[in-house]
N, C-alpha and C positions, 0 to 999 in steps of 0.2 A: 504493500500500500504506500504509495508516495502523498505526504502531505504536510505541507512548509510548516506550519504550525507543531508537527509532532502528532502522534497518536494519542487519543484519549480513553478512557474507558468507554465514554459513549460509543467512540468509534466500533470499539471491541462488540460492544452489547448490540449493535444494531448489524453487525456480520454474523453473529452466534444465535440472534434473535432470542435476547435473554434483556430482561432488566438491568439499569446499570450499577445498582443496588450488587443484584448476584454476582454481576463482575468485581466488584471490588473487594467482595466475601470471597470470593473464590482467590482472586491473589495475595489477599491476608491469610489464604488458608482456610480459613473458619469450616470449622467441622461439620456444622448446621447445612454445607454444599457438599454432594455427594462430592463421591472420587471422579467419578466417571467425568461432573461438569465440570470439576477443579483442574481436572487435567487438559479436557478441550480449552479454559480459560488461558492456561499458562501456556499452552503450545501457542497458540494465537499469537500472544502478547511476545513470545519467541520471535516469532518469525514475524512480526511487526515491528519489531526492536520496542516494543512499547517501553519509556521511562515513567517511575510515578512522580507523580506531580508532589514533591517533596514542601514545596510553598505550601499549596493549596492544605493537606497535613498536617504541618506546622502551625496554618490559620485557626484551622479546627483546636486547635489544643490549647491555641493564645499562646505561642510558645517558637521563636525564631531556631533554639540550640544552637543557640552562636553566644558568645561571648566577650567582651570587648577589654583589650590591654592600652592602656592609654600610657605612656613615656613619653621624657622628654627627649630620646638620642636613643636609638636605634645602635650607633656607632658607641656606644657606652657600651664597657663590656661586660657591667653590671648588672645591667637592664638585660641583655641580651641572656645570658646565664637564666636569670630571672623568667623569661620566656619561657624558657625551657624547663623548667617544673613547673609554669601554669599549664601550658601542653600538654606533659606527661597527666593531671589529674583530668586536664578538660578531657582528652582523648580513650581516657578509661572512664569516664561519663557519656560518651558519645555525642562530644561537643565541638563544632566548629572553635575557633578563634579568630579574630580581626586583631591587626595590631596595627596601633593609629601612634602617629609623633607629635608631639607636638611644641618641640624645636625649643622648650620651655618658654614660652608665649601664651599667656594668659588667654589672650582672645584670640586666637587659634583653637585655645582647651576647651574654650566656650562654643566655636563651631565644630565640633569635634562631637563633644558633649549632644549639642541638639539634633547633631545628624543621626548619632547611634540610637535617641530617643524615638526618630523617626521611621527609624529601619527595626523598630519592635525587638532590639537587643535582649536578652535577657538579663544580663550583669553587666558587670563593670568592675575591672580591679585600673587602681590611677593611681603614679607618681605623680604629684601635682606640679605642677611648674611653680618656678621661682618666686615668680610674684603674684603668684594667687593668694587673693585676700577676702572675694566675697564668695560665700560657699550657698551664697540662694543655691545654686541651681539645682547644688547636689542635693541638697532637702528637697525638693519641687519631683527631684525622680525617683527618689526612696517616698515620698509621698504616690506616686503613679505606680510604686508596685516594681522598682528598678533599682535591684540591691547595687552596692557600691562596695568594695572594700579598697582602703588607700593603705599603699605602698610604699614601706622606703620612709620616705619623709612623710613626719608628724604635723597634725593641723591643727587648728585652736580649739573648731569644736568636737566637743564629748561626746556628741551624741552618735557618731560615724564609727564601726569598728575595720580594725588596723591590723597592718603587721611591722612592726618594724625594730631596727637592734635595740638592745640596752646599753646607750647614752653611759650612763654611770659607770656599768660594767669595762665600756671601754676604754674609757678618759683613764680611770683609776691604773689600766694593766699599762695603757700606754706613757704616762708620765711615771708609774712608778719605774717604769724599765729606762726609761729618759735620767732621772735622776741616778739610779745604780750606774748609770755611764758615767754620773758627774756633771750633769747638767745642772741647774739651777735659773739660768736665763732661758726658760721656755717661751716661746711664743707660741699661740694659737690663733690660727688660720680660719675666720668663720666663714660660714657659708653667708647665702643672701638673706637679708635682715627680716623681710618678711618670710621666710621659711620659720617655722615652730622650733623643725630639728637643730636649724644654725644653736636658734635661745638654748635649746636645751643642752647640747653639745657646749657650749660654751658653759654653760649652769655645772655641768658634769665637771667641766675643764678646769673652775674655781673650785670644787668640792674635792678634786684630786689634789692640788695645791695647797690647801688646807688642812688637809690628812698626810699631808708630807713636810707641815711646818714651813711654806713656803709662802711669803708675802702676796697675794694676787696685784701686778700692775697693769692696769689698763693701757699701759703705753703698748703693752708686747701683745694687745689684741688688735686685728684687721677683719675685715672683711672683706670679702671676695664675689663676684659675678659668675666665676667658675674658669671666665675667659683668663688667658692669660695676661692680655693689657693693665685688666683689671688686678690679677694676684700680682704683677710687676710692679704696679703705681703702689702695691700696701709693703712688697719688700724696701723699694727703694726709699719711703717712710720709715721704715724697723732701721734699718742699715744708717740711717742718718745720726742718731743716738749714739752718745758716747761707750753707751754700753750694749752695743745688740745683742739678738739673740741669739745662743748657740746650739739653739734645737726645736723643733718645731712641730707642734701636734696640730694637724688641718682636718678639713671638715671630710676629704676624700682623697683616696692615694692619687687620682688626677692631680689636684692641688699640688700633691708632694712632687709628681714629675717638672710642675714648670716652677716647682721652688728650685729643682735641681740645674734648672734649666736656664735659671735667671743667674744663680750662681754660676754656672760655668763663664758664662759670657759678662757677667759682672765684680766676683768676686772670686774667682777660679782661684784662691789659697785658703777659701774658706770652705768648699765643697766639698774636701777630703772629710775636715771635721765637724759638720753638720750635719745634726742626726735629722733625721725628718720619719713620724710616724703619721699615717691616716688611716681612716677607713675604706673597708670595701678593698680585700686582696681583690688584685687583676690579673689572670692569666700573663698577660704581656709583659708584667713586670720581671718575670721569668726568663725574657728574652733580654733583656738592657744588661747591657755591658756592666755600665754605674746604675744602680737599684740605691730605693731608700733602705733605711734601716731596717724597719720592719714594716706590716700591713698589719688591720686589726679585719681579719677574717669573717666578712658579715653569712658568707654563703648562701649568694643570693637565688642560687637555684633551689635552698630549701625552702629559701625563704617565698620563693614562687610558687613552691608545694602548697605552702603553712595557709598562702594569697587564696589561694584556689580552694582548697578545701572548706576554708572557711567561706567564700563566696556562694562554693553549691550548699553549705548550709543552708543560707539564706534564701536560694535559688528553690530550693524543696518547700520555703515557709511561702503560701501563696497570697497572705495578706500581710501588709505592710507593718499590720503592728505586730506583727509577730517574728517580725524581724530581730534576730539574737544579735546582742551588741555586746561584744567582743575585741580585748587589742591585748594583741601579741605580743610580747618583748621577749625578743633571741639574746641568750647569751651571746658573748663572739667568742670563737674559738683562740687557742693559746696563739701567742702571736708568730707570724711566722715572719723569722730572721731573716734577711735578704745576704744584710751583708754583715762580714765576721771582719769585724778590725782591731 
């Protein structure tokens, strides 16, 4: 049978001269059809090439089985790891995935956002961008019945549940290892000021300090965009100080590569002796000749498990208020030593 559109069950039911009811029972199977007409349905459907109309299915159920990963960088090899335990749970649920960027651009995230509302998404798991500040939207889809769970980085409100490291846990492993070198003039490297995680990370970053008998000076904190223009304008700031720092705990091991980066090309006598610790081990770092000190180990492909399991939770609860709220805090694992000096 040639026909531009594709074969439909009507098609089938009007060649068999059977209801299109029967046809549909018969290629589910359904037992209530003999053998005899289950089998003339499926030979048909063979030799038609018939596909099932998987849309039209999923209409019926109120239900896409797709689910949407929202990052900001693709190229991040955080995020990307990350992918790959939401995968692995979506794909043992029988779940598509989309995976949308969004270049950490706020209103990007916002057309991002309303387009997956429109294409009847089921979920949502979102690192949020930088400078996301107003969270309507996200209440407006967990209101509509469109669970959310956010990744990675922390948000102001409560009501949202999460996955992401423990802040505390890791400041505490990475300065105390900072100081057994001999450090003392730590700086920290924060992330973007409207991110939660920067505050807290920094919050963490004065409580390790404290617990190590060590003054907190606001001179030796910066903040960063993530770009390098931006982490080079807060070194050359540090470095201007009679006393700079001699070690440096940031907000991500990217941060740590273009601190090393600014050093070579600015300060190439102080590179050798510059510890530099962050979060989020990176595959690549494995490959650099000069590596930082250490990583603090988020494991973000479990952490992409922990993302997803907790989302199809939600995804099973079919009214809004019965959405389970939930936030995750990883340990990070022991730190791993890059380099032995």
């Amino acid at each position: 049978m040639s026909n531009e559109k594709g074969v439909t069950i009507v098609d089938i039911a009007h060649r068999l001269n059977m209801s299109a009811s029967t046809v549909s029972k018969a290629l589910k199977d359904d037992k209530t059809i003999s053998a005899i007409t289950r089998e003339r349905v499926k030979a048909l459907a063979k030799e038609w090439n018939y596909i099932p109309n998987q849309a039209a299915r999923n209409f019926q159920q109120n239900k896409s089985f797709t689910l949407a990963i929202v990052i900001p960088d693709l190229l991040d090899q955080f995020y990307a790891l990350a992918i790959n335990g939401i995968e692995e749970v979506a794909i043992q649920n029988n779940y598509n995935v989309i995976i949308c960027q969004s270049y950490d651009n706020s209103e990007r995230e916002i057309n991002i956002l309303n387009h997956l509302v429109s294409s009847r998404i089921d979920g949502i798991i979102i690192v949020v961008s930088k400078n996301t500040k107003d969270l309507t939207i996200f209440d407006n889809m967990e209101k509509q019945g469109i669970p959310i769970v956010f990744f990675a980085r922390s948000i102001q409100q409560p009501s949202f549940s999460s996955v992401s490291s423990d802040h505390n846990d890791g400041a505490l492993k990475a300065i105390n290892l900072l100081i057994k070198r001999g450090h003392k003039r730590i700086a920290h490297l924060a992330g973007p000021n409207a991110l939660l995680t920067s505050h807290l990370r920094h919050t963490a970053y004065k409580k390790a300090l404290e617990q190590n008998n060590i003054p907190y000076d606001a001179a030796l904190v910066k903040a960063t965009d993530f770009s390098y223009e931006s982490t080079s304008t807060a070194l050359t700031e540090l470095y201007k100080d009679k006393h700079p720092p001699t070690a440096f705990f940031v907000f991500k091991s990217y941060v740590g590569l273009d601190i090393k980066r600014f050093l070579q090309s600015s300060h190439p006598k102080k590179l050798k002796h510059t510890d530099i610790i962050g979060f989020g081990n990176l595959p690549l770092i494995k490959q650099l000749e000069t590596k930082p000190t250490a990583s603090l180990d988020e494991n973000s492909q479990m952490m992409g498990r922990q993302a997803a399991e907790l989302l199809f939770e939600k995804i099973k609860d079919t009214e809004a208020e019965k959405f389970h709220l939930r936030k995750i805090l990883l340990s990070l694992a022991t730190l791993l030593y890059m380099n032995k000096q």
